[in-house]
N, C-alpha and C positions, 0 to 999 in steps of 0.2 A: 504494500500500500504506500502509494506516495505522502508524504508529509501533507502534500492539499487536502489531499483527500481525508485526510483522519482530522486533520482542522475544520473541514466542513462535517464529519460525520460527529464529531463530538459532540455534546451534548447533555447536559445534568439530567441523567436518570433518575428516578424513583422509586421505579418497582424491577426489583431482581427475584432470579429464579431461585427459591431459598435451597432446592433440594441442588443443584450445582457445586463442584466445589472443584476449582481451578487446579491442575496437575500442579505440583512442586517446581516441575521445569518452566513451566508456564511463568511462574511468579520468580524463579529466580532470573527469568531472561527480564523479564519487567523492573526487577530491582537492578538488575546492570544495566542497563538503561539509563534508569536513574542517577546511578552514581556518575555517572558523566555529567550530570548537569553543573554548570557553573555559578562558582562562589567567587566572592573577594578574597585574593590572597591565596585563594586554593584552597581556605581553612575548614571545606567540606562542614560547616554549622549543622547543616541537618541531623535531625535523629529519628528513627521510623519504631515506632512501636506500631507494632502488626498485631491485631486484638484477635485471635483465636480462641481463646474460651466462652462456650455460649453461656455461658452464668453473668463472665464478665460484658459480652454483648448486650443482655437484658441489661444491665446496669447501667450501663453506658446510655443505651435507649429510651431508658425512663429519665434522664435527663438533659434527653437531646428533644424535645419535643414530641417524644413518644415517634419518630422515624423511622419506617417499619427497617427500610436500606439499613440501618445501622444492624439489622439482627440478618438480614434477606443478602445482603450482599454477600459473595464468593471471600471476598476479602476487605480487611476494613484497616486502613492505616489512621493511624493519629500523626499527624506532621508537628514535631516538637525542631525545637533547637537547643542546642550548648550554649547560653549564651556567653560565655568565657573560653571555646572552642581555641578562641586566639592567643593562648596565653595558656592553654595546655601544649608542652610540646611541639610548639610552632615547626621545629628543626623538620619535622616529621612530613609536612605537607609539602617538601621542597626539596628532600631526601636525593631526588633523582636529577635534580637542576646541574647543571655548572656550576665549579664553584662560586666565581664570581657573582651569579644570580644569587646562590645562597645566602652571600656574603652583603648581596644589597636587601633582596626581599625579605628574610627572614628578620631581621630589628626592624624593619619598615613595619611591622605588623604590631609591633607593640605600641610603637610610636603612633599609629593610627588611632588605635583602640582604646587605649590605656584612659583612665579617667574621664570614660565619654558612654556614660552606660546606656543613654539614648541610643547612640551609635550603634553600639554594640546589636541591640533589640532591636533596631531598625533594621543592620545588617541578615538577622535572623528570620524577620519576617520577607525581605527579598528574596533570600535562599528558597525559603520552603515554596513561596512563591515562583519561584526556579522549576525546583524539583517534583511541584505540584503540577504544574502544565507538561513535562516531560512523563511523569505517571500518566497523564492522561489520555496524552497523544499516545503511549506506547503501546496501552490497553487495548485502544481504539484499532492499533495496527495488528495487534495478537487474540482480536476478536472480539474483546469485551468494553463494556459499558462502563461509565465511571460517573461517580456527583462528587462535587467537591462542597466540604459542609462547613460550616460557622453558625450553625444555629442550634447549640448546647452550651450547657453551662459550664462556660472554661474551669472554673476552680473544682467542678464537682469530677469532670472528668480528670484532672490531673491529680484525683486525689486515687480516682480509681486507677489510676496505671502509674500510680507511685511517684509522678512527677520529681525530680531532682529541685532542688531550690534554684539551681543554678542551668534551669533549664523552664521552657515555656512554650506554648504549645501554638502555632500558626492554625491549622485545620485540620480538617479531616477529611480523605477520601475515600469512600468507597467504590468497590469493584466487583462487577459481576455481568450473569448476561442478563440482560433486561426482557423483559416480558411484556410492555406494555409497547407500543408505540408513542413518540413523544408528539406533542402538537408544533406547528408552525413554530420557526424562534420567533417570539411576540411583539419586536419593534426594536432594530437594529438600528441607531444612530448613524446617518451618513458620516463620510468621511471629514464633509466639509464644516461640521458639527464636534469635530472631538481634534482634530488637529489645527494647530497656529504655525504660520511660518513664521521663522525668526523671533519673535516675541508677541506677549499679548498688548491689544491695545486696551490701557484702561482707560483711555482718556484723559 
């Protein structure tokens, strides 16, 4: 499938086949994938808790606004971040570089980050944002359906999947094969409506 084509075929599902349940290979080609996606620094932020227990689903569920997908979907990622990912073992994301790059990018990274925790948390939400449109797209290539969610209760789910203090959670995707038909996209904003050249005018 060409990259078009899974951009046009995507689309937030709802209703997955609950009795489904994606090969192992399936989800590992999906997760390599993934790890391609691009970070600042290389410092790979993301973190993917993959919620396979259906105890832990129902739970999750009841505080996403009762969303059948959270329990129905083949696979259900929570997109968290490290939000100090850059300052653990920096040396590590740059291992394979020249030295010379090592020797530039590696203090670059602290220097960035360091005493800028907005920064930090904004960089995290980028990433998952990153890694969430590549899960999507790659679903969409290897046959399946995907919703990307923000409508649960952050603190109640990072209490259910043990959340790190020093981690935070972007969204949630689910993945599976969809059973219903989705309707028309409902009102796509022209181009000439969301893009400015050069700058805006405020007058």
């Amino acid at each position: 499938m060409k990259v078009s084509e899974a951009v046009r075929k995507r689309r937030a599902v709802k209703w997955f086949d609950p009795q489904h349940q994606m090969p192992e290979s399936i989800f590992n080609a999906l997760m390599k994938a993934a790890l391609l996606s691009p970070t600042a620094f290389n410092i790979q932020n993301w973190r993917f808790v993959r919620v396979t227990d259906p105890a832990q689903r129902r739970r999750i569920r009841a505080v996403a606004w009762d969303q059948a997908q959270v329990e129905d979907a083949s696979e259900l990622l929570v997109l968290c971040f490290d939000v100090k990912a850059w300052q653990k073992e920096p040396g590590r994301y740059w291992r394979l570089a020249p030295q010379e790059v090592r020797d530039f990018l590696v203090p670059a990274i602290g220097q960035y980050y360091d005493g800028k925790p907005q920064v930090q948390r904004d960089e995290g939400m980028r990433s998952c944002g990153l890694v969430g449109q590549t899960l999507m797209l790659m679903a969409q290539e290897l046959g399946y359906d995907s919703c990307p969610m923000d409508g649960f209760d952050f603190a109640a789910v990072g209490e259910i999947i043990g959340l790190p203090q020093d981690h935070d959670i972007a969204f949630m995707v689910a993945i599976g094969k969809g059973i219903k038909d989705v309707w028309p996209r409902p009102g796509q904003l022209t181009l000439d409506e969301v893009m400015v050249e050069n700058r805006f005018d405020v007058g």
